[in-house]
C-alpha positions as CSV (number, residue, x, y, z in Angstrom):
1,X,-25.9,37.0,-5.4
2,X,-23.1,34.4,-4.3
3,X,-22.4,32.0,-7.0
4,X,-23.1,28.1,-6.5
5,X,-20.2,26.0,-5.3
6,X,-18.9,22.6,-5.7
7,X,-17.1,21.5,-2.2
8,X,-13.6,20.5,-3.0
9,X,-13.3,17.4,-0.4
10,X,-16.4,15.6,-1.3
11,X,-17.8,16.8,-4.8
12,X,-21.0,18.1,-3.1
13,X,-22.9,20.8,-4.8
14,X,-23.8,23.5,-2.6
15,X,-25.1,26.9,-2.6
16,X,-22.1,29.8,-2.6
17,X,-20.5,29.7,1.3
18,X,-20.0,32.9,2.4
19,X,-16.4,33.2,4.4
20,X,-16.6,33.4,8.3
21,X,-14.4,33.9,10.9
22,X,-12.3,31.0,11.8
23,X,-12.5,30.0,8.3
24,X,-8.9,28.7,6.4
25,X,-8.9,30.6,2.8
26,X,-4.9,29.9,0.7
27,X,-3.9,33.5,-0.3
28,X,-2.0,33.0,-3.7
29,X,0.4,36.3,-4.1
30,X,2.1,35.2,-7.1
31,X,3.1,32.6,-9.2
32,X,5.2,30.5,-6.8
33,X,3.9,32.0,-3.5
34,X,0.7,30.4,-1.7
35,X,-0.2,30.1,1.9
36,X,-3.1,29.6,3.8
37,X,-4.8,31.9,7.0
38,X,-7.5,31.6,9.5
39,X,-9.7,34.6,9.4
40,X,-10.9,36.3,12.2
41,X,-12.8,39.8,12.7
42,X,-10.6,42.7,13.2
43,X,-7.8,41.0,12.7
44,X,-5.7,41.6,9.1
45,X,-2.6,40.0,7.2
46,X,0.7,41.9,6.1
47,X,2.6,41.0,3.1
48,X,5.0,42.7,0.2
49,X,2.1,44.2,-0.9
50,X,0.4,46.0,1.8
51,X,-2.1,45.4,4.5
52,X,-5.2,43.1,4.2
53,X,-8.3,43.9,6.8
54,X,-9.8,40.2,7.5
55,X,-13.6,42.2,7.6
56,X,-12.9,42.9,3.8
57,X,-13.6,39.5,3.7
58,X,-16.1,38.2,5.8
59,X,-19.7,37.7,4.4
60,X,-18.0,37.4,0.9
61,X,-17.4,34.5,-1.4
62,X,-13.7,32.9,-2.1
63,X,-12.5,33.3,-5.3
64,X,-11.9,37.3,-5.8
65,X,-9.2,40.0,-5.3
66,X,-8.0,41.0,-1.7
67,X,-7.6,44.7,-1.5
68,X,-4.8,46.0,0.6
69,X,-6.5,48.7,3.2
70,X,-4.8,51.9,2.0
71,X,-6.6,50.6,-1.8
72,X,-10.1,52.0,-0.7
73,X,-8.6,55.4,-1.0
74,X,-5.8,55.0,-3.0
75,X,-5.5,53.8,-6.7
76,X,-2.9,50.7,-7.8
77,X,-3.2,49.2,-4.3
78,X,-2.1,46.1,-4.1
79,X,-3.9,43.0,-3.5
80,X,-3.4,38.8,-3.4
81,X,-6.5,36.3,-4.6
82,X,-8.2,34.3,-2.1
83,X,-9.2,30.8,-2.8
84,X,-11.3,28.2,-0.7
85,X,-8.8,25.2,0.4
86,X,-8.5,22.0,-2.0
87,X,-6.2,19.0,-1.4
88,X,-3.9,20.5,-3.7
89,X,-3.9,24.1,-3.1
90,X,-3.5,22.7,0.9
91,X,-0.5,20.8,-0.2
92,X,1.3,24.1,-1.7
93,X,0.2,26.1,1.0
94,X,0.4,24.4,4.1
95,X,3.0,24.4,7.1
96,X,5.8,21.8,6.9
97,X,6.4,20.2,10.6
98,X,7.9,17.2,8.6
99,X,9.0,16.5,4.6
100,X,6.0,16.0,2.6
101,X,4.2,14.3,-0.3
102,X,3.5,16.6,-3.2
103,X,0.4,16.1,-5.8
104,X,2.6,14.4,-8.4
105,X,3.2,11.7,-6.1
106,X,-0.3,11.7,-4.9
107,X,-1.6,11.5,-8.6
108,X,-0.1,8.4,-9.3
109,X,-0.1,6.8,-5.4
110,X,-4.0,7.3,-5.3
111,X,-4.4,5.9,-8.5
112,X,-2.4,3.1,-8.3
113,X,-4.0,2.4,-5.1
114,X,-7.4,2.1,-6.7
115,X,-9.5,4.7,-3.8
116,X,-12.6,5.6,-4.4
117,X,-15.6,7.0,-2.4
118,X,-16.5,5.0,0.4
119,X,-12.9,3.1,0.2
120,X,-11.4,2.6,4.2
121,X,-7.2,3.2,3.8
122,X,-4.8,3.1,6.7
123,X,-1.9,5.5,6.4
124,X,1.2,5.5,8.7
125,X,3.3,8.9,8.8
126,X,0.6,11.4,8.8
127,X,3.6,14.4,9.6
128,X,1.7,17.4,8.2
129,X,-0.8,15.9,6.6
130,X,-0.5,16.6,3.1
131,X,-1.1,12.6,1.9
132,X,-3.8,12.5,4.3
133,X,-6.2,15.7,3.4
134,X,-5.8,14.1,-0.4
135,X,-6.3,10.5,0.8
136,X,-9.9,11.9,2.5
137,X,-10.8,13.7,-0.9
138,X,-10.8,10.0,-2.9
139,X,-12.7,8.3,-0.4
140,X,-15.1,10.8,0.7
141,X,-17.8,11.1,1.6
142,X,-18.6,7.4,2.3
143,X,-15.0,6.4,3.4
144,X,-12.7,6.4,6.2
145,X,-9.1,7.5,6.7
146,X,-7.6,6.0,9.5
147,X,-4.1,8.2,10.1
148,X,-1.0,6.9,12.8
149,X,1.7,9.9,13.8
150,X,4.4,8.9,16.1
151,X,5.1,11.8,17.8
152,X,1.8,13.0,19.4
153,X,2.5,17.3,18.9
154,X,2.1,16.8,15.3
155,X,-0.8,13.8,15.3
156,X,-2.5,17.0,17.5
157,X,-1.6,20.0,14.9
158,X,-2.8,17.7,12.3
159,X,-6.0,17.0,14.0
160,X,-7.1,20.8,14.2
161,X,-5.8,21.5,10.8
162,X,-8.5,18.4,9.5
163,X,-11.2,20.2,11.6
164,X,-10.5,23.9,10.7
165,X,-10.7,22.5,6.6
166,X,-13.9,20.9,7.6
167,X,-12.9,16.9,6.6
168,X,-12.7,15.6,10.4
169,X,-15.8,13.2,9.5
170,X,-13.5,11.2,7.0
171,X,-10.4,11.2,9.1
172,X,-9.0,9.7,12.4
173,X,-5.6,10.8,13.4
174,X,-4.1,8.3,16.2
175,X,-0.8,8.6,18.1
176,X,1.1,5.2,18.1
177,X,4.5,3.9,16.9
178,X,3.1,1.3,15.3
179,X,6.8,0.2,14.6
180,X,6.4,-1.8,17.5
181,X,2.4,-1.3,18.1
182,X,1.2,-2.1,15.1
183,X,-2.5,-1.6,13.4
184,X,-4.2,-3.3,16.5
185,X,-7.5,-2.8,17.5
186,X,-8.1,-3.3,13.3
187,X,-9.7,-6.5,12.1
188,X,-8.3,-8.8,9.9
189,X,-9.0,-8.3,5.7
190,X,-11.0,-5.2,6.7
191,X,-9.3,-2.3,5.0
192,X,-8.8,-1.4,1.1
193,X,-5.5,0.1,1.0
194,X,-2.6,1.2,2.9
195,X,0.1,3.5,2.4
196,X,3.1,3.5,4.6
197,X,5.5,6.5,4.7
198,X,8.3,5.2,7.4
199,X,11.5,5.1,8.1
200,X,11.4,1.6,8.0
201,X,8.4,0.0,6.3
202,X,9.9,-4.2,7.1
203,X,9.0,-3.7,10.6
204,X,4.9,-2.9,9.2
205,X,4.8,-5.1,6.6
206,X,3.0,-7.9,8.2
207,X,0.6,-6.0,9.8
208,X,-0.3,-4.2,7.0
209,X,-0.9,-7.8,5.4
210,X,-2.8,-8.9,8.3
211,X,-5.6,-5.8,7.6
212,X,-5.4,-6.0,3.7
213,X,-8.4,-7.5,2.6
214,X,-7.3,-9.6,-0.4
215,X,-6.6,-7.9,-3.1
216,X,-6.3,-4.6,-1.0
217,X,-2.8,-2.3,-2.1
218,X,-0.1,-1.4,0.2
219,X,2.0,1.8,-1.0
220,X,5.5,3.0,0.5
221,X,7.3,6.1,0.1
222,X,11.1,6.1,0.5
223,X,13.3,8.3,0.1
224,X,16.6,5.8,-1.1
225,X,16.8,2.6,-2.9
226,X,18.5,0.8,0.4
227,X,15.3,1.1,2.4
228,X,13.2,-0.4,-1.3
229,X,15.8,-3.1,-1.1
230,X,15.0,-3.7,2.3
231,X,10.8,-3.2,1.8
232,X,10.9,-5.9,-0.9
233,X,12.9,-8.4,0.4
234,X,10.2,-8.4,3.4
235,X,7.3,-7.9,1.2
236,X,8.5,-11.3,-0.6
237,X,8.5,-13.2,2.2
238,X,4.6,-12.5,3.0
239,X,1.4,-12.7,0.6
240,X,2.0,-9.8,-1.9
241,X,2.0,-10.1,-5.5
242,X,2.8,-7.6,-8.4
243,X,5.9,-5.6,-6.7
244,X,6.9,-2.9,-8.5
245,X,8.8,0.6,-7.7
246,X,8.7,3.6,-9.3
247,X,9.7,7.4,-9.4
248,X,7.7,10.7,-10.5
249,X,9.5,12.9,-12.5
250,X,7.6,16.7,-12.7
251,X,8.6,19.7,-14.5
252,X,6.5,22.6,-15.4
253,X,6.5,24.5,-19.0
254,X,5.6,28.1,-20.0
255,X,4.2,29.5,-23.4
256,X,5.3,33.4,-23.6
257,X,5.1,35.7,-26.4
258,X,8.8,36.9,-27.3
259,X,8.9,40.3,-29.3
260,X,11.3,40.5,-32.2
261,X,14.8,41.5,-31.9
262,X,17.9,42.1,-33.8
263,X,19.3,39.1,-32.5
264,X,16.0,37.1,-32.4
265,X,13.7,37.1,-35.4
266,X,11.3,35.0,-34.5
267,X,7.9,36.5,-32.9
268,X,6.7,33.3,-31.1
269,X,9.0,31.3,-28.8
270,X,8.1,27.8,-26.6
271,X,10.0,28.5,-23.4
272,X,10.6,25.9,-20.4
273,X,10.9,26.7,-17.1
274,X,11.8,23.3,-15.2
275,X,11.5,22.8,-11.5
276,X,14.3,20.1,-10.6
277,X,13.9,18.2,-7.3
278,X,17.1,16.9,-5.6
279,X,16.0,13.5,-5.6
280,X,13.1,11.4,-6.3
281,X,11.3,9.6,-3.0
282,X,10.5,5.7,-4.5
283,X,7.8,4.4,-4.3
284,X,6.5,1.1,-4.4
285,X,3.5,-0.6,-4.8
286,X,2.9,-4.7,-4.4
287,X,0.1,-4.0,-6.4
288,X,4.2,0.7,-5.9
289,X,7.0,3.8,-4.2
290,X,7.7,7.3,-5.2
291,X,10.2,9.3,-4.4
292,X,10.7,5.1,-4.4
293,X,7.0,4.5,-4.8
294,X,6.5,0.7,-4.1
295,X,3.4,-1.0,-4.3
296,X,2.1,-4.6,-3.8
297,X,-1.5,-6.4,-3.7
298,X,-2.4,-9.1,-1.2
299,X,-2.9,-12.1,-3.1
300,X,-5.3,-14.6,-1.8
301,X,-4.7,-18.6,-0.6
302,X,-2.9,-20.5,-3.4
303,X,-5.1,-23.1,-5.7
């Protein structure tokens, strides 16, 4: 009997969902290797390992050893783990058409921008739409993403990805330079948050003022401390409050058992593995920017 699941984009619980064709499951290999594939019948999936028959799958649950084919008659066959798709498995596993924004960012970007279920956030740069799938997990299942992609071949990809993961219904991918175009056709003090991840974020800022409701957050992501210079000196001139910028640090750390040795008497050893970016985006936040993480609020009229 399938087990009961909890769906990883809106917290629903649900009975078990068994794995059809045209379904996206992230294969995870090893340690440091995950990617995601679309089933479908008859087809299979080649790796170091062996081959993987997509039937061998279907009518299943996620969560469980793959089998290479040549296992069902063979012993020590290979095999990979399949897991159902969550914003951060999707983020490690998906296909990079552009640079993208990794979970430790997200953490602290979705936090500091205060989202929550039924929260409506613009975001400008959707690119492969890591930000975006996490973005649809805090405000689902009563809020809205609305998502702007300059260059309409990836606003498309981005699209079908959303619809194949099954989060369409939170988000709306639109293709507009809205460098120039702007948020139009978006009231004024409607939205909650937005999050801008642009080459440059000036030419947005007072559009993204006009659809802040007050108190509503603006984020931006930069990738150098020019183009925060730049953000802030145009975020100063309109009504946000609380500027700040920060960066995410992340390193990763491993407990192994090491066995004595003539040179090493000690049984137990902490080990740490670090994983060492080449620079850290900014972010800030009138209200913050990784990699520069800056972030603002919208302050209301003056008393």
């Amino acid at each position: 009997m399938l087990r009961q699941e909890v769906n990883s984009w809106n917290g629903e619980r649900r009975g078990a969902v068994e794995i059809s064709g045209g379904d996206i499951v992230v294969v995870h290999s090893r340690f440091d290797e995950l990617l995601n594939i679309e089933l479908s019948k008859d087809d299979s999936f080649q790796n170091r390992y062996g081959i993987f028959n997509h039937n061998d799958l279907l009518g299943k649950s996620a969560g469980r050893r793959w089998i290479t084919a040549s296992g069902k008659v063979a012993t020590g066959a290979g095999f990979v783990i399949v897991l159902r798709p969550t914003p951060e498995l999707w983020t490690l596993s998906l296909s990079h058409r552009t640079q993208i924004v990794y979970t430790h960012d997200i953490g602290v970007i979705t936090a500091e921008m205060d989202l929550r279920p039924g929260s409506i956030v613009v975001e400008a740069g959707t690119g492969s739409g890591s930000m975006t799938a996490s973005l649809a997990r805090a405000v689902a299942p009563t809020g809205r993403v609305l998502s702007f992609e300059i260059h309409e071949d990836r606003a498309k990809k981005a699209m079908e990805d959303f619809e194949k993961l099954g989060i369409s219904d939170y988000i709306t991918v639109v293709n507009r330079n809205v460098g120039t175009e702007g948020f139009k056709g978006i009231p004024e003090s409607s939205v909650d948050a937005v999050f801008l991840d642009l080459p440059a974020v000036w030419d947005v800022a007072a559009e993204a003022e006009r659809i802040l409701r007050v108190d509503g957050v603006l984020a931006t992501f930069s990738p150098c401390v020019e183009q925060v210079r730049r953000t802030y000196e145009e975020l100063s001139k309109h009504s946000f409050s609380e500027i700040k910028t920060s960066t995410v640090g992340f390193r990763t750390w491993d407990t192994k058992k090491r066995y004595p040795s003539p040179l090493h008497p000690a049984y137990e050893k902490l080990s740490k593995r670090v994983k060492i970016f080449a620079h850290f985006p900014l972010i800030t936040f009138p209200g913050q920017v990784e990699g520069l993480l800056t972030i603002g609020d919208r302050a209301g009229p003056q008393a």
